[in-house]
PQR file with spaces between the fields and no chain letter, atoms N, CA, C, O and H, PARSE charges and radii, in Angstrom:
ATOM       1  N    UNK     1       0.832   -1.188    0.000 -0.4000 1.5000
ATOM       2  CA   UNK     1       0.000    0.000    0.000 -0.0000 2.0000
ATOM       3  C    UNK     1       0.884    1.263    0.000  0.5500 1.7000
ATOM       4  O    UNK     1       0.434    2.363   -0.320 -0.5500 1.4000
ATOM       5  N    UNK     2       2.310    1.031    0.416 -0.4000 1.5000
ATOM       6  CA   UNK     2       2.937    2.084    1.138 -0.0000 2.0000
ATOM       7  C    UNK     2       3.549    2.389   -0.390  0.5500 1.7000
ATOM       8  O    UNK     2       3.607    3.561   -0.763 -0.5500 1.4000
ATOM       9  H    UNK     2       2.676    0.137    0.676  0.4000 1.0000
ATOM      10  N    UNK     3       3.872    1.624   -1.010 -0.4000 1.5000
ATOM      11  CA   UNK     3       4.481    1.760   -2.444 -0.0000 2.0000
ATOM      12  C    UNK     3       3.563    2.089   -3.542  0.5500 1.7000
ATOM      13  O    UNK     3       3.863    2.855   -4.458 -0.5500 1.4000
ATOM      14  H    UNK     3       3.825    0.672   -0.707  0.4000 1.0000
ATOM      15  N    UNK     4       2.556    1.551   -3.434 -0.4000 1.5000
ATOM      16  CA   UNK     4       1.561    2.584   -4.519 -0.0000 2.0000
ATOM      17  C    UNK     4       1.121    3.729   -4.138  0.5500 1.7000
ATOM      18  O    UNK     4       0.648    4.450   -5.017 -0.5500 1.4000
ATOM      19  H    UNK     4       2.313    0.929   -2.690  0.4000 1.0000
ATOM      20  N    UNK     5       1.142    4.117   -3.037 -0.4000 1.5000
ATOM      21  CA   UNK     5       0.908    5.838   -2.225 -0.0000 2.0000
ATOM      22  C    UNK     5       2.154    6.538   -3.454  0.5500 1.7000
ATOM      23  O    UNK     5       1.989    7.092   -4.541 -0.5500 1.4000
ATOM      24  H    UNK     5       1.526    3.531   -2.323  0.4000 1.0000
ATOM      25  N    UNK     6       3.457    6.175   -2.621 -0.4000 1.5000
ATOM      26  CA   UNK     6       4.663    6.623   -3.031 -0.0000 2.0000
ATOM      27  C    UNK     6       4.665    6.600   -4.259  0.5500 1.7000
ATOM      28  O    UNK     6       5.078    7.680   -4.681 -0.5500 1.4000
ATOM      29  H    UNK     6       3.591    5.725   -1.738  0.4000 1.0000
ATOM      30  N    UNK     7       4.353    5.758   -5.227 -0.4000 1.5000
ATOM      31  CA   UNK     7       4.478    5.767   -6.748 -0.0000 2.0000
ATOM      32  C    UNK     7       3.417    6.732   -7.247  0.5500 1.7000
ATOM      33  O    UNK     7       3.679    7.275   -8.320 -0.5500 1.4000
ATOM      34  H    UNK     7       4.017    4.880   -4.884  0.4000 1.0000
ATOM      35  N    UNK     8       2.610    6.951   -6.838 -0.4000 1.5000
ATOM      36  CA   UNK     8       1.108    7.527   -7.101 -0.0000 2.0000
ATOM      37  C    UNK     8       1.466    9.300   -6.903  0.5500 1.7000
ATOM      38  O    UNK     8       0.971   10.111   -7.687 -0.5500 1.4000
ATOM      39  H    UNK     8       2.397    6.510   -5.966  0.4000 1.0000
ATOM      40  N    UNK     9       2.226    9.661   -5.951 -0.4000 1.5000
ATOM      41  CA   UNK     9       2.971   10.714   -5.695 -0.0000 2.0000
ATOM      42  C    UNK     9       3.799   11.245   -6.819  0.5500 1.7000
ATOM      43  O    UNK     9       3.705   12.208   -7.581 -0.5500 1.4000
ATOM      44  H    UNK     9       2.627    9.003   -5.315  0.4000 1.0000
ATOM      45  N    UNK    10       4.617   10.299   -6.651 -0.4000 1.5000
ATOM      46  CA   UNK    10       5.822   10.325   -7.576 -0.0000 2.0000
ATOM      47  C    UNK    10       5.190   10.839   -8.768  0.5500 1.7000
ATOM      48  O    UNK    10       5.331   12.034   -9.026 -0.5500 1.4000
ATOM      49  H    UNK    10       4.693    9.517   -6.032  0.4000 1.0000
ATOM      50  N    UNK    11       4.324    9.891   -9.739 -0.4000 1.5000
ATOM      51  CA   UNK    11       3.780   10.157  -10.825 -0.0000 2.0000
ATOM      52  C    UNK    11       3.414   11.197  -11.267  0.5500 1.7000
ATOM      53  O    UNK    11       3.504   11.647  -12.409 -0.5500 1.4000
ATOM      54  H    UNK    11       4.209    8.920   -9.530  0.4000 1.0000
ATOM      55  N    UNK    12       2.643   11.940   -9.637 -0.4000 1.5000
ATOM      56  CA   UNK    12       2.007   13.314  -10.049 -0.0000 2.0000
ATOM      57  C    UNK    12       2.763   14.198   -9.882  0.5500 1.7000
ATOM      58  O    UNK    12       2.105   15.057  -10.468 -0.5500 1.4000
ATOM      59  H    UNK    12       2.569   11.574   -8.709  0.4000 1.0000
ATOM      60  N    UNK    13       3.594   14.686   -9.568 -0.4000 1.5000
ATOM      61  CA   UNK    13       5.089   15.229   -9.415 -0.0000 2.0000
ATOM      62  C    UNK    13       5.848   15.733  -10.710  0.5500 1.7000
ATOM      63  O    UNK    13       6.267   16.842  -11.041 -0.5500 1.4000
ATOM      64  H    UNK    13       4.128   13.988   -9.092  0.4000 1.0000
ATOM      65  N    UNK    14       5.866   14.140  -11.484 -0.4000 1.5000
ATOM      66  CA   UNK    14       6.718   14.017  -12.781 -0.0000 2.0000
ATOM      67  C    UNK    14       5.589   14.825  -13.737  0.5500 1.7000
ATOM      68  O    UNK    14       5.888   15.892  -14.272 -0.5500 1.4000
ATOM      69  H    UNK    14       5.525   13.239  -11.215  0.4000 1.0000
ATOM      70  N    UNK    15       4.496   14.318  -13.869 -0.4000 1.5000
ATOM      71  CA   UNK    15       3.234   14.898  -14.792 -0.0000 2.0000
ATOM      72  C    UNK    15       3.337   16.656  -14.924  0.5500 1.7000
ATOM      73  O    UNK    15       3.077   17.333  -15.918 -0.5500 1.4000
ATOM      74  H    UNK    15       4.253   13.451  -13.434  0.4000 1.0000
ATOM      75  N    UNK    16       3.824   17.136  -13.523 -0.4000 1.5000
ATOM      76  CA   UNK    16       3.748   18.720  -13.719 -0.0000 2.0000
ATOM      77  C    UNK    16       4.882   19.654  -14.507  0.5500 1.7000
ATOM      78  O    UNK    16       5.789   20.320  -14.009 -0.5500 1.4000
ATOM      79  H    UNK    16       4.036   16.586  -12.715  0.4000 1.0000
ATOM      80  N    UNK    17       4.478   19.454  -16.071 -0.4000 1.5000
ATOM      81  CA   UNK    17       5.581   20.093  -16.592 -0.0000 2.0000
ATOM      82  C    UNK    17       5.090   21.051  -16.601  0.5500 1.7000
ATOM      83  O    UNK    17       6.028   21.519  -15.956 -0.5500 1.4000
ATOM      84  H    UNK    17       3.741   18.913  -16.475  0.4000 1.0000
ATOM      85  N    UNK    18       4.186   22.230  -16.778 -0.4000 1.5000
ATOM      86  CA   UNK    18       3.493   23.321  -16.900 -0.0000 2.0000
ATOM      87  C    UNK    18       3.792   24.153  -15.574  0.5500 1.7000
ATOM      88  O    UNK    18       3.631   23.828  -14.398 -0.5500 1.4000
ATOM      89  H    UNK    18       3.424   21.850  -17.302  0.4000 1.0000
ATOM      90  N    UNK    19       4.252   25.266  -16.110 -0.4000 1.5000
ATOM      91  CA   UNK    19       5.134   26.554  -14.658 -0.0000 2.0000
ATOM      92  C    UNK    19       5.222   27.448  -15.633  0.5500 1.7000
ATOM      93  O    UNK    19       5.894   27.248  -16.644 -0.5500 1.4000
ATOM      94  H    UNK    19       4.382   25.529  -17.066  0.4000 1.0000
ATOM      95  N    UNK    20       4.401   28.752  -15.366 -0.4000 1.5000
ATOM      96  CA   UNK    20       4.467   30.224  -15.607 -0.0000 2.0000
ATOM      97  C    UNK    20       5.454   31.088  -14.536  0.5500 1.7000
ATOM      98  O    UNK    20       5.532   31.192  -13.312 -0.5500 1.4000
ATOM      99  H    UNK    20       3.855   28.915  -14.544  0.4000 1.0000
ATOM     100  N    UNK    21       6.189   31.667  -15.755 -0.4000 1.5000
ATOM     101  CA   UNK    21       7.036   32.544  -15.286 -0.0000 2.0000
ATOM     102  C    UNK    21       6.842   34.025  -15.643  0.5500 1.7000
ATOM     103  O    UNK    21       6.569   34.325  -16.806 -0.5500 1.4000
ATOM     104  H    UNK    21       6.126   31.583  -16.749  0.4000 1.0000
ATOM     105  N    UNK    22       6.959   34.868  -14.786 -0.4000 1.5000
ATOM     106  CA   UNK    22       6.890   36.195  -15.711 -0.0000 2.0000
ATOM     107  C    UNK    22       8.174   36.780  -16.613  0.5500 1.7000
ATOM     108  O    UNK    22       9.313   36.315  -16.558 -0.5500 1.4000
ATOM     109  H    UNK    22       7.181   34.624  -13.842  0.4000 1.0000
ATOM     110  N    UNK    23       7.750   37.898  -17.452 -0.4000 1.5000
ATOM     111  CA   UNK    23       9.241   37.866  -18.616 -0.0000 2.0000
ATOM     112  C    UNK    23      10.799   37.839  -17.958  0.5500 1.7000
ATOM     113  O    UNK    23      11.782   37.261  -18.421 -0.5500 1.4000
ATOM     114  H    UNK    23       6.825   38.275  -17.497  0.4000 1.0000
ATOM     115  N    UNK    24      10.691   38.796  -16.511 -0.4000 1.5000
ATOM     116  CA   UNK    24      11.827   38.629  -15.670 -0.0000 2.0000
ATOM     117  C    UNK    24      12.381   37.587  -15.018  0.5500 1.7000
ATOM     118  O    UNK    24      13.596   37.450  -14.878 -0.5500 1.4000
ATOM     119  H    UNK    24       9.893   39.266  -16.134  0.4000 1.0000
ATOM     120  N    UNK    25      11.594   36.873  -14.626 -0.4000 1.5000
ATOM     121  CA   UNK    25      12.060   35.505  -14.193 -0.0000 2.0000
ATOM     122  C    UNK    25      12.377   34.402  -14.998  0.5500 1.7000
ATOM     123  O    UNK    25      13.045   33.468  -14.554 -0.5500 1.4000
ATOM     124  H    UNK    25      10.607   36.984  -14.739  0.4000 1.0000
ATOM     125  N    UNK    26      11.756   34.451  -16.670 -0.4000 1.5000
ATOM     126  CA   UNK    26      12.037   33.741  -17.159 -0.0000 2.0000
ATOM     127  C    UNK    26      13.234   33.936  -18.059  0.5500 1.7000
ATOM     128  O    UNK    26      13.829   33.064  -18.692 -0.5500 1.4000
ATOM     129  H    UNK    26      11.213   35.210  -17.031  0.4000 1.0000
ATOM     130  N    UNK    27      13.510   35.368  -18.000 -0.4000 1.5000
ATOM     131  CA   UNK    27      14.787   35.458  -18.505 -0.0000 2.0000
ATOM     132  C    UNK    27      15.825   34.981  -17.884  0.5500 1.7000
ATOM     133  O    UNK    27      16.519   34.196  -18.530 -0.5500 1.4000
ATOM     134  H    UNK    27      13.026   36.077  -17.486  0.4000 1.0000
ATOM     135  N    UNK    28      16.304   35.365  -16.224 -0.4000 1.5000
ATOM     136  CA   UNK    28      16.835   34.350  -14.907 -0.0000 2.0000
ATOM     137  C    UNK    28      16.577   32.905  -15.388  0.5500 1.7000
ATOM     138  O    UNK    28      17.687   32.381  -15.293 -0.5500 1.4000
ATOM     139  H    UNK    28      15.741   36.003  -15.700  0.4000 1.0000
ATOM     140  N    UNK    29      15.911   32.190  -15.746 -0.4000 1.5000
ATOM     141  CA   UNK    29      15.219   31.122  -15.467 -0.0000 2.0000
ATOM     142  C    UNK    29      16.296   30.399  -16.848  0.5500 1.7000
ATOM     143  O    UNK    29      16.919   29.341  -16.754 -0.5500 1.4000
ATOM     144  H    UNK    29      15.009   32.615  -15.823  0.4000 1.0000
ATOM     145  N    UNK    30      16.262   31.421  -18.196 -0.4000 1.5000
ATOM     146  CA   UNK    30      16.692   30.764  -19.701 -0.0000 2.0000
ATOM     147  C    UNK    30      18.364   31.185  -19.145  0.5500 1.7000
ATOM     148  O    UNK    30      19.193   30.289  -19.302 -0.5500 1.4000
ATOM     149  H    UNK    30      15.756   32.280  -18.271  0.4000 1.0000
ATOM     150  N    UNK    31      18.894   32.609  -18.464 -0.4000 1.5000
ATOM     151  CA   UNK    31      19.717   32.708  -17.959 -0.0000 2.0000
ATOM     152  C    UNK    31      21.016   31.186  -17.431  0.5500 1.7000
ATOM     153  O    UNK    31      22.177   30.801  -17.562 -0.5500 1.4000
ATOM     154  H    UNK    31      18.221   33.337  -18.336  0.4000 1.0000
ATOM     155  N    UNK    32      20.029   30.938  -16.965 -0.4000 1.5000
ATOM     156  CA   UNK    32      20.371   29.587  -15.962 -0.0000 2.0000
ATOM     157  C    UNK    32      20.360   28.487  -16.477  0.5500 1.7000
ATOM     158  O    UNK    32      20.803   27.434  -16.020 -0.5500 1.4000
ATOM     159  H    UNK    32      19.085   31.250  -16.859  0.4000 1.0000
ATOM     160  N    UNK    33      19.732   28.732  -17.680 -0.4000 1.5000
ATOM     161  CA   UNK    33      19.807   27.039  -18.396 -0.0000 2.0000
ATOM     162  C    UNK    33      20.836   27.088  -19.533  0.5500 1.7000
ATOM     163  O    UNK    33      21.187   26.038  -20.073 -0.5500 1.4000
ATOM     164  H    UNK    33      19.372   29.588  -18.051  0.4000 1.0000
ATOM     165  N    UNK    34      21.332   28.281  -19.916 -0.4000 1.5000
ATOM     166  CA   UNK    34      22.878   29.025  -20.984 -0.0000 2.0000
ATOM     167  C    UNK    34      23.492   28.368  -20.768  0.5500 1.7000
ATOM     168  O    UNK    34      23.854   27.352  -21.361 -0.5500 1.4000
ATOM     169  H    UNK    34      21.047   29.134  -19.478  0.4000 1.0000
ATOM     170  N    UNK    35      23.891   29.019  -19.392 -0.4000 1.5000
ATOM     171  CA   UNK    35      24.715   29.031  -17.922 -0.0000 2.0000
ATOM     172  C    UNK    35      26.152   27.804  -18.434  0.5500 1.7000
ATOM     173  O    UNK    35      25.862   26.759  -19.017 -0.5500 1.4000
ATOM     174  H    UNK    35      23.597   29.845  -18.910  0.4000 1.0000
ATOM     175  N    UNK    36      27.288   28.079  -18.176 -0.4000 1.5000
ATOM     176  CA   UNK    36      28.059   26.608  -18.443 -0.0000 2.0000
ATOM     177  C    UNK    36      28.067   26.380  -17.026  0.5500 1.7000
ATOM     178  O    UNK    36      28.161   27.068  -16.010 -0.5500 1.4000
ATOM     179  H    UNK    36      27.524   28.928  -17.702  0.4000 1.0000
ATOM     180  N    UNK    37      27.937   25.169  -17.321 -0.4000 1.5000
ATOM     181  CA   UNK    37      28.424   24.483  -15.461 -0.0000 2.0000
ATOM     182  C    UNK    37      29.830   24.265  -15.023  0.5500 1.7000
ATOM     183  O    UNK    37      30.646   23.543  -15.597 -0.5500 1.4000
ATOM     184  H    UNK    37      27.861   24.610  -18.147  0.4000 1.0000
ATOM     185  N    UNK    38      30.060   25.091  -13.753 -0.4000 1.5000
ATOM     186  CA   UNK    38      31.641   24.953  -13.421 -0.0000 2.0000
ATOM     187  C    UNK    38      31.641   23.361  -13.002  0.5500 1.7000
ATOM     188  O    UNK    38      30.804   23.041  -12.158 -0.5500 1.4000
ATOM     189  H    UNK    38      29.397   25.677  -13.287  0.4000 1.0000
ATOM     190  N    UNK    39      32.400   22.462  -13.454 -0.4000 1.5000
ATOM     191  CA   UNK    39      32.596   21.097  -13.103 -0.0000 2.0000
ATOM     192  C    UNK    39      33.547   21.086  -11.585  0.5500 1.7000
ATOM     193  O    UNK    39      34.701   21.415  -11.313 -0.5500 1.4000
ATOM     194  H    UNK    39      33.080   22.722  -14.140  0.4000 1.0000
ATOM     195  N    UNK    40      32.142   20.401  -10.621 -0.4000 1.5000
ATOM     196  CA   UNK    40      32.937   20.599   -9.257 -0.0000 2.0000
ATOM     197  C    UNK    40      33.529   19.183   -8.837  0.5500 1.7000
ATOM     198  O    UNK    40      33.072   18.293   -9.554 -0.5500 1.4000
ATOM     199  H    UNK    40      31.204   20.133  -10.841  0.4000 1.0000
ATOM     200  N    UNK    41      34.197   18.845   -8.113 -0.4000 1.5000
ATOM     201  CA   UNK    41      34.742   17.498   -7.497 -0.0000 2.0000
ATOM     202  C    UNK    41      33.576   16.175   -7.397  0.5500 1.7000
ATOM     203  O    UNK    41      33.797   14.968   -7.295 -0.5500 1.4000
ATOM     204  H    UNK    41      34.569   19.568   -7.531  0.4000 1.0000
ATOM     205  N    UNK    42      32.311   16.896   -7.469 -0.4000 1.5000
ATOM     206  CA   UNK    42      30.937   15.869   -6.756 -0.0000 2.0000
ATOM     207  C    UNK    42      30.525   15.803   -8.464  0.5500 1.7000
ATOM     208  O    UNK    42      30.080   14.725   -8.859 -0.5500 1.4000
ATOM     209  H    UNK    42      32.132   17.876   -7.553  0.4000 1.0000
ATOM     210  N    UNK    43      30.639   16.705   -9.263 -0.4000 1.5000
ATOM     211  CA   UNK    43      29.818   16.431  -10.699 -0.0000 2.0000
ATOM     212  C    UNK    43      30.980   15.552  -11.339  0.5500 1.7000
ATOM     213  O    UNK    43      30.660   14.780  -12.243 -0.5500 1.4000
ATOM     214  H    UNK    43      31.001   17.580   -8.942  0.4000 1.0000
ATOM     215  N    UNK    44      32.156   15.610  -10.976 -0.4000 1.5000
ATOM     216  CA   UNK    44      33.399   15.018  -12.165 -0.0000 2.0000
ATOM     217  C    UNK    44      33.044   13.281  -11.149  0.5500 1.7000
ATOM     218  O    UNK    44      32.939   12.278  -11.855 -0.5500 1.4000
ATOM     219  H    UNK    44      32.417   16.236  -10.242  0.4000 1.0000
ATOM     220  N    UNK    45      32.941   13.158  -10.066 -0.4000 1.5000
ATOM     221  CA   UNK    45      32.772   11.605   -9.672 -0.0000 2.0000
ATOM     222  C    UNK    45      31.032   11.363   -9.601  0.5500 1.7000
ATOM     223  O    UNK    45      30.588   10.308   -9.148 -0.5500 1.4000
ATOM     224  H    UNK    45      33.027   13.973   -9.493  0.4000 1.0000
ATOM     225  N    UNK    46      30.557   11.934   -9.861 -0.4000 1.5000
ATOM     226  CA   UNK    46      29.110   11.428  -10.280 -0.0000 2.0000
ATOM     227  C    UNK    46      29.104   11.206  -12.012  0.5500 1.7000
ATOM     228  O    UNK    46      28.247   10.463  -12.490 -0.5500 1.4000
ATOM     229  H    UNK    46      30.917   12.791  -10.229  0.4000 1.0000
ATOM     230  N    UNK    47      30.051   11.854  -12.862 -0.4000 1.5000
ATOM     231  CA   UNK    47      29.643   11.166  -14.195 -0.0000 2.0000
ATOM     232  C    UNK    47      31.027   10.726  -14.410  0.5500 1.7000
ATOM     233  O    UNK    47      31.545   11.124  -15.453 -0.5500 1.4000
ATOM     234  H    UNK    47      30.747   12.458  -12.474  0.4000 1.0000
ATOM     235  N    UNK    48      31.673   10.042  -13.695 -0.4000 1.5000
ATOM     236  CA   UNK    48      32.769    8.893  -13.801 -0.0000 2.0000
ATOM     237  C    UNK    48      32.308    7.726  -12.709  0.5500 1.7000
ATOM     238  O    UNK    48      33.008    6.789  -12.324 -0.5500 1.4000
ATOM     239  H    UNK    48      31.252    9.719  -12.848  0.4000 1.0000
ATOM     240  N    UNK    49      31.109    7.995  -12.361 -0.4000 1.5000
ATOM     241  CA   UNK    49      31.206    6.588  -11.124 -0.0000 2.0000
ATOM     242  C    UNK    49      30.227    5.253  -12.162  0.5500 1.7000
ATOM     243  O    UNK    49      29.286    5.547  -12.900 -0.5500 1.4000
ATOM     244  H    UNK    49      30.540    8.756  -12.674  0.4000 1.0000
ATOM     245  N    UNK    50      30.569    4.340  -12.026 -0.4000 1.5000
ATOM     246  CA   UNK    50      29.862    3.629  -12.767 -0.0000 2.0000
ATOM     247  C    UNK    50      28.257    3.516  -12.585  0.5500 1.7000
ATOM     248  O    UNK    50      27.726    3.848  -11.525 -0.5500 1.4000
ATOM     249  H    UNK    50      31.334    4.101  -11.427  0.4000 1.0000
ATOM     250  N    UNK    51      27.553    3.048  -13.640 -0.4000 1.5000
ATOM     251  CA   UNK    51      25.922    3.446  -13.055 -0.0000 2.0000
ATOM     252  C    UNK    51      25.707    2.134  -12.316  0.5500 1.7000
ATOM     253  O    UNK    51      26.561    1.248  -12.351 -0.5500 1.4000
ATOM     254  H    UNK    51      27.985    2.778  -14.501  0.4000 1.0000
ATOM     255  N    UNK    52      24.538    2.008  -11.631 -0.4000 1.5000
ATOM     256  CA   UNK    52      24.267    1.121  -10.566 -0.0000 2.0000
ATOM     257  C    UNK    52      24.083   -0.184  -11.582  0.5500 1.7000
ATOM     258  O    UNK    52      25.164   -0.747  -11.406 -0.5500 1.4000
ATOM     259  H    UNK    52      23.844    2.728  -11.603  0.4000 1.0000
ATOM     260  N    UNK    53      23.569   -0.756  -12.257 -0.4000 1.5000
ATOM     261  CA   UNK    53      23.546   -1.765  -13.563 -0.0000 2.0000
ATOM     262  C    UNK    53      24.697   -1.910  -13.370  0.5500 1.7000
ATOM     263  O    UNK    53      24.757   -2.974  -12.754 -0.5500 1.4000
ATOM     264  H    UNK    53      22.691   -0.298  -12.399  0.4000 1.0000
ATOM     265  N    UNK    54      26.102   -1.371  -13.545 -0.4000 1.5000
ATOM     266  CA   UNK    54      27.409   -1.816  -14.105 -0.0000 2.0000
ATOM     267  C    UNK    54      27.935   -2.378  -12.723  0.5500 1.7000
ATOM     268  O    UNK    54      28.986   -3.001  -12.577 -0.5500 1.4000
ATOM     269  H    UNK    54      26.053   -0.507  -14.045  0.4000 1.0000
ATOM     270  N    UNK    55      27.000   -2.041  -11.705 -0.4000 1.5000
ATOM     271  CA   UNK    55      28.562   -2.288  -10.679 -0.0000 2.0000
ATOM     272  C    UNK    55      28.282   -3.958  -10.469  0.5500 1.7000
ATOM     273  O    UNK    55      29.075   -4.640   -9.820 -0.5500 1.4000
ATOM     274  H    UNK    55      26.146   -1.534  -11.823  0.4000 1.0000
């Protein structure tokens, strides 16, 4: 029961792609998605760690 609650959640969560922004925030918002990402110590061993399948 406790896992179809949780999945049932989950689902509706993922479903909400729809979010209004106003022109200022969504400029911040496209701002941020340009953006290059500084590669920190936690992003360089999260896409060198093997995925959970491989280990």
């Amino acid at each position: 029961m406790l896992d179809s609650a949780r999945e049932a959640a989950e689902n509706t969560l993922l479903d909400q792609r729809l979010f209004l922004l106003d022109d200022s925030r969504y400029a911040k918002f496209a701002a941020c998605l340009d953006a290059p990402v500084e590669p920190t110590e936690a992003l360089k061993k999260l896409l060198t760690a093997p995925s959970p399948w491989e280990r």
